[in-house]
N, C-alpha and C positions, 0 to 999 in steps of 0.2 A: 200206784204201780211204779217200782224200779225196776230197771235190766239194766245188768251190766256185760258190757263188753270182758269178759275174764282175761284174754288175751293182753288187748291195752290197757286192762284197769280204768276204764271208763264207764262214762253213761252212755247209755242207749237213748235216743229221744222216740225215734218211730224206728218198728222191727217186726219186719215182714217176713213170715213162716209158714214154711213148705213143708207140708207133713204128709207120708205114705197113710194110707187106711191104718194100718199096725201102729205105725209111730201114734196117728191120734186116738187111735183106743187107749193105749198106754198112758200116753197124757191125761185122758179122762178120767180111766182107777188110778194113776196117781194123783189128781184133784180131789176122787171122792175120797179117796183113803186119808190124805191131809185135812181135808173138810171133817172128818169124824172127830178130831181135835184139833181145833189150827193153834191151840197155846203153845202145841207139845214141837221141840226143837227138833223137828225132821224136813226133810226133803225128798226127793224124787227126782231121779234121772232115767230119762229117754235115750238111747244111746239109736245114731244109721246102724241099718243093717250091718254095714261092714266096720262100723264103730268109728268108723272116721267126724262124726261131727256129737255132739252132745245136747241136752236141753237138762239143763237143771233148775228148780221150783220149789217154791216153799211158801209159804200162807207168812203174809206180815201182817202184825196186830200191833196196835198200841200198847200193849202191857210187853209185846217183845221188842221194842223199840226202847221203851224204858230201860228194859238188862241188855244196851246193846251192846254188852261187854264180848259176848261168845262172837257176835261177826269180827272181821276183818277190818283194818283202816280202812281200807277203799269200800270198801259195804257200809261202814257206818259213814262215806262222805257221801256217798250216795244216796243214802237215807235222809240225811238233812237238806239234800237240794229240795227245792220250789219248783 
């Protein structure tokens, strides 16, 4: 498991989340939808009601760790932390 802080370009070590009923059904079909292939390079985003905060998500796999040319510097340092 990584998260990152997008703001600061950091890690996340522990990350405590407050989700309406709506927000976590959303979260769910976009786990099971990413679940139906996690090779394939997509994501999912949860937006507040009023769009003021986001959650974005994606299935990491070892074969996508390999080509981790498509993420970001800060996502691929994040991925090599312990």
């Amino acid at each position: 498991m990584r998260m990152l802080d997008a703001d600061r370009e950091q890690s996340i070590r522990v990350l405590q989340l407050y989700l309406t009923p709506k927000e976590a059904t959303e979260l769910l079909q976009g786990l099971t939808e990413l679940l139906r292939d996690p090779e394939a390079s997509e994501h999912v985003h949860v937006f507040a009601h009023d769009m003021s905060r986001e959650l974005s998500f994606s299935i990491l796999t070892a074969k996508k760790l390999q080509e981790s040319a498509e993420y970001s510097e800060v996502e691929r340092r994040i991925f090599a932390e312990k």
